[in-house]
Each structure stands twice: as C-alpha cells, then as structure tokens.
C-alpha positions in Angstrom: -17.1 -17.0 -26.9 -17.7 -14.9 -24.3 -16.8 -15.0 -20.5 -18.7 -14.2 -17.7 -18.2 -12.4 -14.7 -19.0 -15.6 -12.7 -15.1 -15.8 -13.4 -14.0 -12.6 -11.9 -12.5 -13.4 -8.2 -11.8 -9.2 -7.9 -10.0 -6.8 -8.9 -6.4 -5.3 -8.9 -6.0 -1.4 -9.4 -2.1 -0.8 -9.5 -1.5 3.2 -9.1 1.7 4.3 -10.8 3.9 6.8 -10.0 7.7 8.2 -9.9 9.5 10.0 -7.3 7.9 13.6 -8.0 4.3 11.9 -7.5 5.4 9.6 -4.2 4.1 12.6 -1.8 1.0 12.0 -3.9 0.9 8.5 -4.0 1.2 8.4 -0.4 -1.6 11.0 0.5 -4.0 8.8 -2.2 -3.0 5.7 -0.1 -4.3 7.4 3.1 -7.7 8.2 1.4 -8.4 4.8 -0.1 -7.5 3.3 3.3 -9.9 5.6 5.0 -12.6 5.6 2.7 -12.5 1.7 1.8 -12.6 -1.9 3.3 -9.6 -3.2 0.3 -6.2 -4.6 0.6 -4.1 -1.7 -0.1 -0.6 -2.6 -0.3 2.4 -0.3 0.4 4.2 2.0 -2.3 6.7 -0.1 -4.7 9.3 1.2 -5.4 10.7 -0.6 -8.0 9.8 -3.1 -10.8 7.3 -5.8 -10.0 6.1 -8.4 -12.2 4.5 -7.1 -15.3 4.7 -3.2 -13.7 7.9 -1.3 -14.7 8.4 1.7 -12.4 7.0 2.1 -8.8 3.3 1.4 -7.9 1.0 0.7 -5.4 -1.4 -2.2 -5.6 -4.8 -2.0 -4.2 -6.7 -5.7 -4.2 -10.3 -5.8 -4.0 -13.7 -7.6 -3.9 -15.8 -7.5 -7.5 -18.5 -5.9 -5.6 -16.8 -3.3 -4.0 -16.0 -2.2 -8.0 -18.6 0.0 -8.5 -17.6 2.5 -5.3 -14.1 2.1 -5.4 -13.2 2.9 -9.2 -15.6 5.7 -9.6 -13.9 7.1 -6.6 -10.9 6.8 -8.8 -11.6 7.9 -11.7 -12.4 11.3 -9.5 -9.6 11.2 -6.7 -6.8 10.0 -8.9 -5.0 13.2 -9.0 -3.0 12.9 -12.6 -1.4 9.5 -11.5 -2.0 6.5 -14.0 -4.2 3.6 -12.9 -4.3 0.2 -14.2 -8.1 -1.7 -13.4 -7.9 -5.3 -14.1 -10.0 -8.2 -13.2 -8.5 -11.5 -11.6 -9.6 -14.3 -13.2 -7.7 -17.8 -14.9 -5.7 -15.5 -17.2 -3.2 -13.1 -15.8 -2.1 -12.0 -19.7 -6.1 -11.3 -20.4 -6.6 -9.7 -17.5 -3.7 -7.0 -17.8 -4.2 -6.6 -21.7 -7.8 -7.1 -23.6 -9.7 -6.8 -19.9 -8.0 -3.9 -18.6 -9.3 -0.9 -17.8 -6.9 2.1 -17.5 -7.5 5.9 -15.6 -4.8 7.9 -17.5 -2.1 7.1 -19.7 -1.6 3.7 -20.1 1.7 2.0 -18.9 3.9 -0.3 -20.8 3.5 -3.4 -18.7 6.5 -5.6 -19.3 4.2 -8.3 -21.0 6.5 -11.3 -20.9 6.0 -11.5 -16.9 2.4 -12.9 -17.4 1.2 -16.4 -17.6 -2.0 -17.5 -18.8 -2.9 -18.6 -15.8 -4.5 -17.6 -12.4 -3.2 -15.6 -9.6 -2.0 -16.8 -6.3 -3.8 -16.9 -3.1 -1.6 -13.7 -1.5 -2.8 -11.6 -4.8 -6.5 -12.6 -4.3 -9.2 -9.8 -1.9 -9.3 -10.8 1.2 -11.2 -7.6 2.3 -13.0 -4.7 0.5 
C-alpha cells in the first residue's frame, strides 16, 4: 500500500556537524534564516533523540520543500543533511522516507516510535 502525501504535516532537515564545521554550521544557520520563513532551531551540541553528534534542526512547511531543499542541496557546504517528512511514523520517516544531502548518519534507531511527532516538533512557520 502506498501513502500519500495528504499525510505529510512538513518536514525536518537536521544539519550535522562536529566542532571543526560549528563556524560553518553557524554561518549556514544565518543564510537559511535570511533566506527562509522556517523554524530553524539553534546548534546542538550534543546527542538528541535519534541524532548522535551535534546538529541543527530546521522545521518546515511541505510547501516550502521545493525552495528550501534545493537551496540545500546547493548551500550545504560539505555538512550532512538528513530530509525527512513528519507524518504518523517517526521510525518511517527517518529510515525508508528519508532523504539525505551527503553521507548519511547513523541515527541511533532505538529512539523512534512508530508514532507521530509532538506539537513543539511540528512547522509553525516556513
């Protein structure tokens, strides 16, 4: 069976990086900020969830996809991106769904339920 995007309630992109790349990180942060209406969180510095080294999570709408991950697929500047959609499955989502800019990153599987997200990692803008 297959799903459709009526399901999709946006998108996370999660840019990884270490402590050479913060600078890097930080200046991509700026851009997205300027260039885009999302919900760009801070750097991470640590493990979160299903991510195992530092990252920064940028939460937005499903229509806003088709600007803002071109953009990264140009602007991404050697980091690794993870592009998943938000939907009732958080394991999907970040496996079979996912869409990744670079190298892909070991997520720390276990984390993720097969269930949806809550409100605070929803779009609210972008």
């Amino acid at each position: 069976m297959t799903g459709s995007t009526d399901q999709i309630q946006g998108y996370h992109a999660h840019i990884y990086y270490d402590n050479d790349a913060s600078p890097i990180a930080a200046r991509l942060r700026a851009m997205l900020a300027a260039d885009f209406s999302a919900d760009i969180d801070t750097l991470i510095g640590g493990e979160v969830g299903p991510h195992p080294t530092q990252q920064m999570p940028v939460l937005f709408r499903k229509e806003a996809f088709q600007h803002v991950v071109p953009w990264l697929m140009l602007n991404r500047q050697g980091l690794n991106i993870l592009v998943h959609p938000l939907t009732n499955d958080e394991y999907d989502d970040h496996t079979s769904n996912a869409l990744w800019l670079g190298v892909p990153v070991k997520l720390k599987l276990d984390t993720l339920r097969r269930a949806g997200y809550a409100a605070e990692l929803l779009p609210t803008t972008g």
